[in-house]
Each structure stands twice: as C-alpha cells, then as structure tokens.
N, C-alpha and C positions, 0 to 999 in steps of 0.2 A: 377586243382589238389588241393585238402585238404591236408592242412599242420596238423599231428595229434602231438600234445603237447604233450609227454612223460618226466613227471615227476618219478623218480623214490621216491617210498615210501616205509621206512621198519618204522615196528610195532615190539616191544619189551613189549608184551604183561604180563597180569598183574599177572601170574604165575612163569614168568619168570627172572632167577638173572645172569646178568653177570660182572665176575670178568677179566678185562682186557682193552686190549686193541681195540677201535671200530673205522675205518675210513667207511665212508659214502658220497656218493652223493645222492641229490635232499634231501628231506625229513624224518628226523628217529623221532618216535612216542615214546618216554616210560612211557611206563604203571607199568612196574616191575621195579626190581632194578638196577643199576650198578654202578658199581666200577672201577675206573680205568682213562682211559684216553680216549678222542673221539674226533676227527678230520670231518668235517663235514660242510656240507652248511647251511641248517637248521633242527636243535633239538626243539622240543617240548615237554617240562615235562608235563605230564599229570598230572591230581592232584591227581590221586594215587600212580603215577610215583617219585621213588626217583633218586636222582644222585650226587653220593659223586664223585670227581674227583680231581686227584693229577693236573690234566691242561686237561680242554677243550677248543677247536680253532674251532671255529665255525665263518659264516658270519652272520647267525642272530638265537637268541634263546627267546623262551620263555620258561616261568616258569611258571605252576599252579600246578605240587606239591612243593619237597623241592629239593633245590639245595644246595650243602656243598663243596667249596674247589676253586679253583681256572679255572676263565675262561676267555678266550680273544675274544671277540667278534667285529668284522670288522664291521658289521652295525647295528643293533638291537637290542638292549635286553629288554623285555618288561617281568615285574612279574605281573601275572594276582593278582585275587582280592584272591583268592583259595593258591596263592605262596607263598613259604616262598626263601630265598635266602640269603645264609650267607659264608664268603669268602673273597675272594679278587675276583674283578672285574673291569676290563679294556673293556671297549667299545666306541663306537662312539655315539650313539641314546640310551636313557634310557626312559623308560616309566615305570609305578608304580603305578597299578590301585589303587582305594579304596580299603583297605583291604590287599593287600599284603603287604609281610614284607620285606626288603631289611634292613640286617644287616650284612654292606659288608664294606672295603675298596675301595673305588670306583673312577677309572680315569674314567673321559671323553674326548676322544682324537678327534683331528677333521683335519681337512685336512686344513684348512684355518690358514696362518700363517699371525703374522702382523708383515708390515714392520718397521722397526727399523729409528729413528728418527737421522740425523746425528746430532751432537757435534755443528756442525758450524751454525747449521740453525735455525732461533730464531719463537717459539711457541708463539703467540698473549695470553696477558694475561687473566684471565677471568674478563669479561664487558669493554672488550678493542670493540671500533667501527668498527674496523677493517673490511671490507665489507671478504675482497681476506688473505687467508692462504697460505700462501706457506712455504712449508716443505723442 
C-alpha cells in the first residue's frame, strides 16, 4: 500500500488583500497583502507578499518580501536575501541570508535549560590542575 503525503497548501495570491484574521494548517503562500493576525504551521512571505501583523504564531516562517509587527515562531524563522523584517520577534532558529534585513527586537528562545550551580559546591579555579570537576 502507498502511503500518499497530503500536505495542505493555500496561496494568497498577488492581487489579493486580506484584513483579518487567518488560521491555517500545512503551508500558506502570500503573494498579496495582509493585515491582521495568522495562526499557522508554516507561512511563506513571498517577495511580493507583504504582511503587517498585530501577532503571528506560526511553527516556522519565512520572509522574502516584508514583514512588519509582531511574530512567535516555535521553530524557524529564516529572512531570505529579497526580506525585509521589522518588529518584534520571538523564535527558536534564526537564519538571515545576505541581503535581508532584520530590524527587529529579537528573542531566541531554546528548549535547553542550564543547570544552576549550588552555593555549597566549589568551581576549580581558572589554570587550577585539577584533572575531575565536581559540581
């Protein structure tokens, strides 16, 4: 039996302006304009595509035209060399070809936390011999 991969894809093509609110699964493409808010797995600003947004929550985005306003991104966000990107920006993964512009507020947030060193436990000094650390 053929297992068939169904991605879903929407196109918000380059005539087109929407003012609101967009939630979305698998892939949305914009070409034209929008405004508003967009919830989503992954967005792809085309580089004719703009996208002003009071909060995008997306898992991974990119940018090759302009982005303006606030977005949370869970894994990816990459500005191609064609992007511009300005805002406030929260992600995990940032990438920033030649050429694009990221003029943003920017967290990078990451799942790896470090552990916290106790009070009572003594740090080897630096150019101490010491072979063995213990924490």
């Amino acid at each position: 039996m053929i297992k068939k991969n169904k991605q879903n894809l929407s196109i918000l093509d380059k005539d087109l302006t929407v003012d609101g609110s967009i939630s979305s699964t698998g892939t949305l493409i914009i070409k034209g304009k929008v405004n508003g808010t967009i919830e989503g797995q992954s967005v792809l600003i085309a580089q004719e595509g703009q996208l002003t947004a009071t909060t995008a929550r997306v898992e991974n985005m990119t940018v090759g035209g302009a982005f303006q306003g606030e977005m949370s991104v869970a894994r990816e966000l990459v500005i191609l060399s064609t992007g511009k990107c300005t805002g406030k920006v929260e992600c995990k993964d940032l990438i920033v070809e030649n050429g694009g512009i990221l003029n943003a507020e920017v967290t990078c947030k990451t799942n790896m936390s470090v552990p916290e060193v106790e009070k009572d436990k003594q740090i080897p000094k630096v150019g101490s011999r010491e072979k063995q650390i213990t924490l």
